[in-house]
C-alpha positions as CSV (number, residue, x, y, z in Angstrom):
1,X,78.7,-96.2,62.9
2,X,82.4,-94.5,63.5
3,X,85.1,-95.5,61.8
4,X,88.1,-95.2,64.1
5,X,92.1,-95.7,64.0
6,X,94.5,-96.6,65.6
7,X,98.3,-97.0,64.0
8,X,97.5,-99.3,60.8
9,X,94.0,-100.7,62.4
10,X,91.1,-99.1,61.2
11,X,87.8,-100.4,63.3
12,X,84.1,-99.7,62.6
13,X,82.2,-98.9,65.8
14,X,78.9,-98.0,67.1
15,X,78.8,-94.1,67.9
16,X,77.4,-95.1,71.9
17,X,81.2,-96.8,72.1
18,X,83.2,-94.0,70.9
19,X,84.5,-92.7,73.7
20,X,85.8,-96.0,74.8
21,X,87.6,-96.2,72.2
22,X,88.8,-92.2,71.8
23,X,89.8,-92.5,75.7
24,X,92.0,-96.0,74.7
25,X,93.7,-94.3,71.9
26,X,91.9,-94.6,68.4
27,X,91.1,-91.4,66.5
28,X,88.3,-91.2,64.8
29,X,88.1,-90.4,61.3
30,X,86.0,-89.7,58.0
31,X,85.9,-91.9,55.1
32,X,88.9,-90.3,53.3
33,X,90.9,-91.3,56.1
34,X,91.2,-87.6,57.3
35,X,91.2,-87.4,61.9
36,X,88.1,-86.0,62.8
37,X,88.6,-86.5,66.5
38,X,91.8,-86.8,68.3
39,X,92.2,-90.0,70.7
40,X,91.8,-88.4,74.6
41,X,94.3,-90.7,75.7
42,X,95.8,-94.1,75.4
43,X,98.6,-93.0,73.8
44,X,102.6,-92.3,74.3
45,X,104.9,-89.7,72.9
46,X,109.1,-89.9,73.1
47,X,110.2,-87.6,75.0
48,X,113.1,-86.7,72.2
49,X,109.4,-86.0,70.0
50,X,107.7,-84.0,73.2
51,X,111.0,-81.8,73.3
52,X,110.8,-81.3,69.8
53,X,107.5,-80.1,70.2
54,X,108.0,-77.7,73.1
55,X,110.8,-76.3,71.3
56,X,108.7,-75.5,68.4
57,X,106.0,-74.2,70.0
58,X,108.3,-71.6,71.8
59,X,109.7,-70.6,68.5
60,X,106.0,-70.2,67.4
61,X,105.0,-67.8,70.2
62,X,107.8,-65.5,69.7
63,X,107.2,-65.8,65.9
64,X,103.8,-64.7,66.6
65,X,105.0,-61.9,69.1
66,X,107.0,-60.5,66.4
67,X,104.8,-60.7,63.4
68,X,101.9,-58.8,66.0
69,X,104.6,-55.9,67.1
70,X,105.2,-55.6,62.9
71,X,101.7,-55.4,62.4
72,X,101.0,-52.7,64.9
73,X,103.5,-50.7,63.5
74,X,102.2,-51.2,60.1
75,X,98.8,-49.7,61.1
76,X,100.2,-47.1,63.1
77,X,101.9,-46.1,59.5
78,X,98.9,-46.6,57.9
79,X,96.4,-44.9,60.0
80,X,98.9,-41.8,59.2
81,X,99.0,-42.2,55.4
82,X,95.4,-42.3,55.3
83,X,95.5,-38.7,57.4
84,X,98.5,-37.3,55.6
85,X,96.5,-38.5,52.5
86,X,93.1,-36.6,53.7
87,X,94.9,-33.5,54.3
88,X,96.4,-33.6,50.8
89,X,92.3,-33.9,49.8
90,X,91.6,-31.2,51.6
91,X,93.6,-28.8,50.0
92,X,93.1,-30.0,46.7
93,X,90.0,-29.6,47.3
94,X,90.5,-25.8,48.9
95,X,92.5,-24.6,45.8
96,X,89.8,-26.2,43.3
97,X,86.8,-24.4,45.7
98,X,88.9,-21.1,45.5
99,X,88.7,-20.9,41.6
């Protein structure tokens, strides 16, 4: 048995008729409540809410454009610490073996 929602209706069904009901609407969900599966159809959105959305998700990719580009140059700087870092090893390292 799945336990399935839809707004404040909450419906126990056998498994063999849950895509029915995911294709109609309903999510499915676990005992706490929490969507397991998102409905496949069956539902509306306002368009003022699918705008919203687009918007967001535009500010998201750019976000995530940025926050790659500052991450590339982050390991750019790292990669030469760690050499700059070596190099000071290295002539520790000389001086000590020259002793």
């Amino acid at each position: 048995m799945a336990k399935i929602k839809k707004g404040n209706r909450i419906l126990n069904v056998d498994n063999g008729r849950l895509d029915s009901y995911l294709s109609q609407g309903y999510d499915r969900i676990d005992e706490a409540g929490k969507v397991i599966t998102r409905a496949t159809g069956g539902k509306t959105v306002a368009v003022g809410e699918y705008n919203r959305a687009l918007d967001e998700v535009v500010d998201l990719k750019e976000e995530n454009d940025q926050l790659k580009k500052e991450v590339s140059k982050l390991k750019k700087e790292l990669a030469a610490l760690k050499k700059e870092d070596k190099k000071q090893d290295d002539k520790k390292e000389d001086k000590e073996g020259a002793k």
